[in-house]
N, C-alpha and C positions, 0 to 999 in steps of 0.2 A: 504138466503145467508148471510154469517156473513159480517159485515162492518171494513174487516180490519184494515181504514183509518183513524174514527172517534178518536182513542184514540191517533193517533200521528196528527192531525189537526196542535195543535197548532206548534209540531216541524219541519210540513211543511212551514206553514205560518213566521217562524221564518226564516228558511233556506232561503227564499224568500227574506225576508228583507234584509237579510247577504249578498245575494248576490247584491243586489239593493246598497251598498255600493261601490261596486267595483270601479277601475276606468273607465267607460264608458260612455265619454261625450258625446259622438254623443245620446246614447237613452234620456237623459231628456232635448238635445238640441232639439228633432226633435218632429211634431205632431204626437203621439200614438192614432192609431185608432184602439182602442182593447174592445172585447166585448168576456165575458168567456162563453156564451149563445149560441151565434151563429157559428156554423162550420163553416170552409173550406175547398175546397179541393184542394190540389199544382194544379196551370192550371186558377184557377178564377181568372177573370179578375173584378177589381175594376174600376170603373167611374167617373171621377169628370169634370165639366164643368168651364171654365175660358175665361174670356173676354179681347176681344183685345183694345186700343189703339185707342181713337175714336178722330175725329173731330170734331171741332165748326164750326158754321154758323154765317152770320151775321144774324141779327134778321132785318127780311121783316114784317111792319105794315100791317094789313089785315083784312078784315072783316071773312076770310074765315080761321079756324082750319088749318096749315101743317100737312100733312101726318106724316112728322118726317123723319130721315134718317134709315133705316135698318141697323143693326146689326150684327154681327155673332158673335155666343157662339160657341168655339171650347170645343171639347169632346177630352181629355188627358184620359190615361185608366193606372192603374197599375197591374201586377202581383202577385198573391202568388205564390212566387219559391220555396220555400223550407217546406218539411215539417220534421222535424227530432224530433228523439228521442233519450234518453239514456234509456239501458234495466237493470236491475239489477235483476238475479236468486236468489233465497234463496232457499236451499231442510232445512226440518227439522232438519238432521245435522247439517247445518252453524248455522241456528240459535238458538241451543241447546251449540252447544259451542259458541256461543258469552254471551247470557247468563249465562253460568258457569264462564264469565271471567267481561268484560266494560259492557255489556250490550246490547241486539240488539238495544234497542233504540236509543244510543248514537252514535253506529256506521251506523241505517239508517238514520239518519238525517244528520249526515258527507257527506253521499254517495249522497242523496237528494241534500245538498247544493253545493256539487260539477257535478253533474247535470246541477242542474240549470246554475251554472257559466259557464258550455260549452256551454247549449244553448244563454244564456245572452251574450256568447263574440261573438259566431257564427252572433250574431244578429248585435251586435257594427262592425264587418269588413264590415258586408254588409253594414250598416250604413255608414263606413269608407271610402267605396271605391265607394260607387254612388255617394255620396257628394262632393271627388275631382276631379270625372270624370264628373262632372255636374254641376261644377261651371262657374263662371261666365269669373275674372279674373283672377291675380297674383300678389303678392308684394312681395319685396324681393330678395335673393340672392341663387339659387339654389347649397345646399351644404353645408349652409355656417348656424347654428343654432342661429334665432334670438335673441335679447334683449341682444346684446351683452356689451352693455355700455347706454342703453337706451330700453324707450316702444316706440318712435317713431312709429315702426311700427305697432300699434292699430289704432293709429291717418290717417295712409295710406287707411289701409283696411277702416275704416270707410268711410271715401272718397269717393274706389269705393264703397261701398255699398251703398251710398247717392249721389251720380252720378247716382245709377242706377234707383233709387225712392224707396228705400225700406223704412218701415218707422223706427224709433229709438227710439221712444221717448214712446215704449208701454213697453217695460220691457222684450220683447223676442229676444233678438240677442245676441249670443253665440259666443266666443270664445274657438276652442278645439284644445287644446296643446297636441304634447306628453310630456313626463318625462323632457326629457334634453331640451325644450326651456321654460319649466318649471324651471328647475335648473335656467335656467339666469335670468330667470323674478322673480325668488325669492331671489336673490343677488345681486337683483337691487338696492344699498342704500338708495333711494330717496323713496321705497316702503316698505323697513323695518326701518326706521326713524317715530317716532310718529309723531315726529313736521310735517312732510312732506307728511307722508300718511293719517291721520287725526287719528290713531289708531296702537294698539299692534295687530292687526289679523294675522299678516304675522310673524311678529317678533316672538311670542310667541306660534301661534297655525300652523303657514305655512300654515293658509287660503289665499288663491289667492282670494284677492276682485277684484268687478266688476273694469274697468275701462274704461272711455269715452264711455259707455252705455253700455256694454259688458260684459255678464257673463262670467266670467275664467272658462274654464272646463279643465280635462286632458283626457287622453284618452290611454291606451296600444297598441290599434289598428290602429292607425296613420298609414296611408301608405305610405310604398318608392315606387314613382315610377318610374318605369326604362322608358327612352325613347323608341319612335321608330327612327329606322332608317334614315328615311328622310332625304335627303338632294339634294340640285341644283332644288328645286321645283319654282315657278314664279306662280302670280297671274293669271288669266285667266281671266278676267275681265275687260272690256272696259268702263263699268258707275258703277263699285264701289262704293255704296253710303252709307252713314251712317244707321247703327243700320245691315244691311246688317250680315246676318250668318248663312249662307251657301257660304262657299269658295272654287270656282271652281280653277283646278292648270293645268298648262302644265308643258312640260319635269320635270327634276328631276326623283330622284329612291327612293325607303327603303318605308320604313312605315312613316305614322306619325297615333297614335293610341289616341285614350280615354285617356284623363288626360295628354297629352302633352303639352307644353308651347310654343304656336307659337309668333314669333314678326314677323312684316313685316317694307319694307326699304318704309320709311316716314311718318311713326307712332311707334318713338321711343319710346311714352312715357307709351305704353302701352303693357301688356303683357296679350293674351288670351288664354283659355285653350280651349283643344279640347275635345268637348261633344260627335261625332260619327265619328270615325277611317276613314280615306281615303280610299276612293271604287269607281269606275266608275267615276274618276278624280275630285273628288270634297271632302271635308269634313264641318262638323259643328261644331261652336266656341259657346259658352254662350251666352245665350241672353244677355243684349240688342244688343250685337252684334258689329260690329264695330262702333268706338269713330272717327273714321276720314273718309272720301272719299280715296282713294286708287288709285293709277293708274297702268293700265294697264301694267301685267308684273315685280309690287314689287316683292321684291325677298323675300322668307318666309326662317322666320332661327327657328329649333325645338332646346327649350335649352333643358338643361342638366338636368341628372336625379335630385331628389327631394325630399324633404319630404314633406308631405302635412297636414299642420296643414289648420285649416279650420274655416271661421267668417262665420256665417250663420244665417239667421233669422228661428223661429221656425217652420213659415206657411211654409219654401222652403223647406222642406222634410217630408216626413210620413212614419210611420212604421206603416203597416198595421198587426195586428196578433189574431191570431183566436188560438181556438184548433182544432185540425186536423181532418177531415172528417171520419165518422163510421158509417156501412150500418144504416138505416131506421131502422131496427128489431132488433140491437146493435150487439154485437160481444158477444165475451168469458170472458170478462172483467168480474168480480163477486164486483169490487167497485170503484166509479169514484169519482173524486174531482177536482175541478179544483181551483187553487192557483192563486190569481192576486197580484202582489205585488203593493201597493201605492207608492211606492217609484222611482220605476221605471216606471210601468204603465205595463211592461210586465205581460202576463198572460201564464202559465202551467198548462195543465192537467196531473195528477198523474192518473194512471190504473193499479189495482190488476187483473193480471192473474194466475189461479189456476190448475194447470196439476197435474200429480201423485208424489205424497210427495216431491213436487215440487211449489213454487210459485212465477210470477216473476214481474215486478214492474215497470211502463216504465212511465218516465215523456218526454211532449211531447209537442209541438209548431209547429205553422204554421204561416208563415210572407212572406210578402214583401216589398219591401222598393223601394221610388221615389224622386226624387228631380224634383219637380213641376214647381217652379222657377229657374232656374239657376243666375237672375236675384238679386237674394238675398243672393246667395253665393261666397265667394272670398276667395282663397288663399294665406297660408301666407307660403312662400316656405321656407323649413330649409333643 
């Protein structure tokens, strides 16, 4: 079988890179658990074990070893949802007249790099939208796009995120912006002033440096989210007590959905998102969960829609991705490659299929994506 692939190598592994440029903060904010070796098939279920929240003892003097206190290790599982492709046909024709003209190589490497960027951004929304649906809390003004006359609100979210024990001080916690609170944060005076930002990064290159521990990312796939319905709902809860997240409701109607903003009446001073949709009278808020005791019958108000920019540490999300599962005995494939970009950490496989004067070209990914912690992510609403 001839090896179609080897002579365009390097123009894959290039188109790779190209796209590893793009703006998509959420993939080099999150942990990439990617292996070009190992398949998958959409349906596997991934594993991981995580521990709870322990207590101390006093220490009893003894001639006699303690047993010790027991433990539990909860088992969290994630998904591969998706497995896609893009196809590209070539008969001897096309590529008879592309060569008479640019070149076929020129333009499969275009085609390759624009590929890749559909799967790369399919992968950032997933990315996008488990992260604000799986956060913890909120800062901010639904509406309304930050850094409007100030960073102040860096200095918020870190707050909650160190209220909630995440740590700061390792060098992975992300800040991902879209475009336009981007815009404000880079017409911030006090960040393009050398005397004041310590350097020309912003001023002369429109580098967003880190700030108050936090790497500046941006992101195209930032999502608006629309509320739900909800409204006239009340606590259901009689011993309300801190960290508490799981929220039972009576009366009230509408929805309240994934990635909604709930406050409740005697804990003004905080705003938490909703992790799983209202069903069977109850929903769930981000871990750590509530910051106050509650009483019986607070009244729950869902705000308003949002953008959802997101501070997140790297351990609270994973992107799991494989290439895509192929019988035991292989398929019709005549040449395989698979393309892992350093940049990104995303991996593609490239497969030449060969029909009658006919050959067609499918670059291909398999992922799923979790937010482990919610406990480590906060929103910053625009």
């Amino acid at each position: 079988m001839a090896n179609v692939l080897t002579d365009l190598a390097a123009d894959l592994y290039k188109a790779a890179d190209l796209v590893g440029r793009e703006l998509v903060g959420f993939i080099p904010a999150s942990t990439i658990n990617s292996n070009g070796s190992e398949r998958v098939a959409k349906g596997d279920v991934i594993r991981a074990s995580f521990t709870r929240e322990v207590s101390a003892i006093d220490i009893s003097e003894s001639m006699t070893i303690p047993e010790g206190t027991d433990q539990t290790v909860d088992n969290k599982t994630m998904t591969i949802t998706k497995s896609r492709a893009v196809q590209i046909p070539y008969t001897g024709e096309d590529i008879r007249h592309l060569n008479n003209g640019i070149g076929f190589e020129t333009v499969y490497g275009d085609q390759i790099a624009q590929a890749m960027r559909t799967i790369c951004n399919e992968i950032e929304v997933d990315l996008a939208d488990a992260a604000y649906k799986g956060s913890s809390r909120a800062f901010g003004t639904a509406g309304t796009t930050p850094f409007a006359s100030n960073f102040n609100e860096v200095a918020e979210l870190r707050k909650i995120l160190v209220d909630n024990g995440m740590p700061v001080d390792d060098g992975q916690v992300s800040l991902v912006l879209n475009t336009a609170a981007g815009v404000k944060l880079r017409n911030l005076a006090s960040l393009q002033q050398v005397n004041t930002a310590g350097n020309d990064s912003l001023l002369r290159q429109g580098e967003l440096l880190n700030l108050q521990g936090m790497s500046i990312k941006e992101s195209h796939q930032i999502q608006l989210h629309t509320k739900g319905t909800g409204t006239g709902y009340l606590l259901n809860d009689a011993s309300s007590a801190l960290k508490d997240s799981v929220i039972a409701t009576d009366t009230g109607s509408g929805t309240i959905l994934a990635g909604d903003i709930v406050t409740f009446a005697g804990d003004a001073g905080n705003k938490y998102v909703v992790n799983s949709a209202l069903g069977a009278g109850s929903f769930s808020i981000g871990t750590p969960g509530l910051r106050v005791a509650l009483a019986d019958n607070a009244a729950i108000t869902v705000g308003n829609d949002y953008t959802a920019n997101i501070a997140m540490h790297r351990r609270a999300m994973e992107l799991a991705i494989r290439p895509p599962a192929v019988p035991a005995s292989g398929d019709a494939a005549t040449d395989v490659l698979t393309v892992s970009d350093d940049r990104s950490g995303l991996v593609f496989e490239v497969r030449v299929y060969k029909g009658y004067r006919k050959t067609m070209i499918e670059i291909a990914s398999a992922w799923g994506v979790k937010v482990w912690k919610p406990d480590m992510v906060a929103t910053l609403l625009g």
